[in-house]
C-alpha positions in Angstrom: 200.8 -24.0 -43.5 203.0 -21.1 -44.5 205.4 -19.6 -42.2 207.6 -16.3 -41.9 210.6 -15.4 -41.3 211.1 -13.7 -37.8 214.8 -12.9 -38.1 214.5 -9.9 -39.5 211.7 -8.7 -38.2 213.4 -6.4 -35.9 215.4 -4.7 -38.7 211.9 -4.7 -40.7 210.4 -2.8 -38.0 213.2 -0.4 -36.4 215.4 0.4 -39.5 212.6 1.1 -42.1 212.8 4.5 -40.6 210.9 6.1 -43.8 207.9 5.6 -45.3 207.6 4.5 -49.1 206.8 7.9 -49.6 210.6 9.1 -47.8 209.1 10.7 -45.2 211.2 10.4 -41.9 208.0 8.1 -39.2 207.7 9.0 -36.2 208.4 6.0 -32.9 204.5 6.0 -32.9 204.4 5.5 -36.6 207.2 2.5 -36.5 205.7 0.8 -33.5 202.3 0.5 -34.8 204.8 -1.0 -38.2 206.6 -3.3 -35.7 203.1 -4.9 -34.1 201.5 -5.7 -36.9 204.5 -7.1 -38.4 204.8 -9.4 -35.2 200.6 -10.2 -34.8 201.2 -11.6 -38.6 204.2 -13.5 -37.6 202.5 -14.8 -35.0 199.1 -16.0 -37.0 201.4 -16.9 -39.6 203.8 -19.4 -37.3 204.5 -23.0 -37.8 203.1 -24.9 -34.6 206.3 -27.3 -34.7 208.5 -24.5 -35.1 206.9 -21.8 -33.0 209.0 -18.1 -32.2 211.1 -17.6 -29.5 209.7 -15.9 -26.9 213.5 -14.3 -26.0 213.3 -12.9 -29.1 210.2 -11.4 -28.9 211.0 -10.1 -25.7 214.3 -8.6 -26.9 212.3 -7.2 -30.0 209.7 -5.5 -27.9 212.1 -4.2 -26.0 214.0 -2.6 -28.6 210.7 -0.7 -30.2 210.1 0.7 -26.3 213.7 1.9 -26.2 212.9 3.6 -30.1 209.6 5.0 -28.2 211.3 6.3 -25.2 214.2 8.3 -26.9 211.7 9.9 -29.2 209.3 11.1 -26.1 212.7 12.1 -24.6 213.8 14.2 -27.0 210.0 15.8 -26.8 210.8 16.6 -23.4 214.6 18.0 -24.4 212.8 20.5 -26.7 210.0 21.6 -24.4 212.3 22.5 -21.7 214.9 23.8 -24.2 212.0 25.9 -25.1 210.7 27.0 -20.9 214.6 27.8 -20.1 214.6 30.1 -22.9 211.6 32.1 -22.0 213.2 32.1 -18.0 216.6 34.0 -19.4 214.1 36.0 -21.5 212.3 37.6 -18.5 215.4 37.4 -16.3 217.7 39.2 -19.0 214.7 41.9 -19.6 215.3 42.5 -15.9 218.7 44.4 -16.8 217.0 47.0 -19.2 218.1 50.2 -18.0 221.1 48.4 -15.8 225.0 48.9 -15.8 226.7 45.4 -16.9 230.3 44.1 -17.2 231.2 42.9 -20.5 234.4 42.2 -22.4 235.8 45.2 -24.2 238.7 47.8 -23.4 236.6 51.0 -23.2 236.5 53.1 -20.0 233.1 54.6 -19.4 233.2 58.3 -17.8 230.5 59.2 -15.2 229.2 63.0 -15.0 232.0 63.5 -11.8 234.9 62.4 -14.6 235.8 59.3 -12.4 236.7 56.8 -15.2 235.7 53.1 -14.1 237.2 50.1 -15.8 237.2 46.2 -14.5 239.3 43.2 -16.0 239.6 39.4 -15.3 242.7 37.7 -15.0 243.4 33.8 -15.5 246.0 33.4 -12.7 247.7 35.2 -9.7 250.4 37.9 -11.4 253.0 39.4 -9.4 252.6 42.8 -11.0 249.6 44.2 -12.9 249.7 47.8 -14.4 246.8 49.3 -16.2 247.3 51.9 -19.2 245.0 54.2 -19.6 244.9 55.4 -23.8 242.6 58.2 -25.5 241.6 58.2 -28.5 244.7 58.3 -30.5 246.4 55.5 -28.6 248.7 57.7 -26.8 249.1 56.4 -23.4 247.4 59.2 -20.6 248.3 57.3 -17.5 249.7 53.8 -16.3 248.3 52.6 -12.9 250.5 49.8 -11.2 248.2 47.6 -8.9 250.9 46.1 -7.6 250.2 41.6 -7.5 247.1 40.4 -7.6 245.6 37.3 -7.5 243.3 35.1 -10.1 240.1 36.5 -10.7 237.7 40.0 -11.6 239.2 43.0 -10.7 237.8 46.9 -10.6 239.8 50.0 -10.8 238.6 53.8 -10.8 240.5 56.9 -12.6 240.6 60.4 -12.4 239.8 61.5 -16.0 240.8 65.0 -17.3 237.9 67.2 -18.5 236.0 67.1 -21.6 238.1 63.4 -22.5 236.6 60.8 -24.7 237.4 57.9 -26.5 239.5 56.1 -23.1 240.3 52.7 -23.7 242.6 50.8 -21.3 245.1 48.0 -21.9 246.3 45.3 -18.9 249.8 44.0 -18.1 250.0 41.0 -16.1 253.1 38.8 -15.3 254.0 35.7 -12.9 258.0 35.3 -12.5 258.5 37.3 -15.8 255.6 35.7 -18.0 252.9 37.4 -19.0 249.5 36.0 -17.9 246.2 36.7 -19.5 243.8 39.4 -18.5 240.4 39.8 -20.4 239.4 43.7 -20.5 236.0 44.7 -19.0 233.7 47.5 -19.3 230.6 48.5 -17.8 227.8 49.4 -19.9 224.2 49.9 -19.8 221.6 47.8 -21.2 219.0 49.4 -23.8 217.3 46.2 -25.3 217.0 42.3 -24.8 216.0 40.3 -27.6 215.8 36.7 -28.8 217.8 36.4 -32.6 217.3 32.8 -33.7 217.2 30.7 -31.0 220.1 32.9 -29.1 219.5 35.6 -26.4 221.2 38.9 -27.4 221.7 42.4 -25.3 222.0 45.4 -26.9 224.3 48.0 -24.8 224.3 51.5 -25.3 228.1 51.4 -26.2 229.1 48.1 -27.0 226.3 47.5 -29.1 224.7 44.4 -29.4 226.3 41.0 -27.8 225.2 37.9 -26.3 223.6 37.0 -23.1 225.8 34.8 -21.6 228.5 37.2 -22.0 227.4 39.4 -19.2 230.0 38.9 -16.5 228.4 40.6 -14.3 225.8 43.4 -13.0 226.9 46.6 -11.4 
């Protein structure tokens, strides 16, 4: 009687991960490959020299770990797919809304109170904000005095008819500067999904992504 090999059978199974054809199988398609290969094996067998049933057991187990990661990676996209759609409708919930985002502009309500926020990595000692139009020359400077590690919001007194404010932070610990990321508030105008990424449009900022809304105001 004619016998065969069941050494590789494993490798026969699990790395023939394409078809003749080279199209990428699916787990489903290679398990289906991996039992038939075995039920011949096993028809096939010399009855003095039978399989091993550890390596059977090892080999089935393999093909179920194969199955498993592919049904997991199923379930990966499908929620990938349900967490978009949840920051879809939560972000469209901001339309019409003031948000914090990075940038150094200072927006100007209709009483000419200037608000402007900024983050900074660590404690400072002394923090001084300089308030700019639109030719860079400086219009103000506004010492907060220390402050600690964290967001932080500050109002100005603009002049009349100004445009173009931007602001600039100075932040030091014991004589070194620490870093402070500029915030503005803006208002959101649009929400909308560009490839897999979640994008706001802002009436001044224009359009940025999601997750770098710092905050809502």
């Amino acid at each position: 009687m004619s016998t065969v090999d069941t050494s590789n059978s494993t490798s026969a199974a699990l790395g023939a991960a394409t078809s003749p054809t080279g199209k990428t199988q699916s787990a489903s398609e290679q398990s289906d490959r991996f039992l038939k290969l075995l039920v011949t094996q096993m028809q096939n067998q010399d009855p003095l020299n039978p399989m091993d049933n550890a390596q059977i057991t090892t080999q089935m187990a393999q093909i179920s770990t194969v199955s498993g990661i592919d049904e997991l990676n199923k379930s990966i996209v499908s929620m990938s797919a349900m967490l978009m759609q949840t920051q879809q409708l939560q972000a469209a919930s901001l339309i019409g809304k003031n948000v914090l985002v990075p940038g150094n502009k200072l927006a100007v309500d209709a009483s000419g109170n200037a608000r402007g926020a900024f983050e900074l990595a660590e404690g400072a000692d002394a923090v001084t904000v300089q308030v700019k139009n639109a030719n860079g020359l400086v219009l103000d400077t506004i010492s907060l005095g220390p402050q600690d590690a964290g967001r932080l919001n500050f109002n100005w007194k603009a002049p009349a008819n100004a445009s173009g404010l931007t602001f600039t932070v100075n932040a030091k610990a014991a004589g070194v500067p620490v870093t402070a990321t500029p915030l503005v508030v803006d208002t959101v105008r649009a929400v909308y999904n560009d490839g897999g990424q979640l994008n706001v449009e802002l009436q001044g900022a224009g359009v940025m992504p999601f997750r770098d809304v710092k905050g809502i105001s």
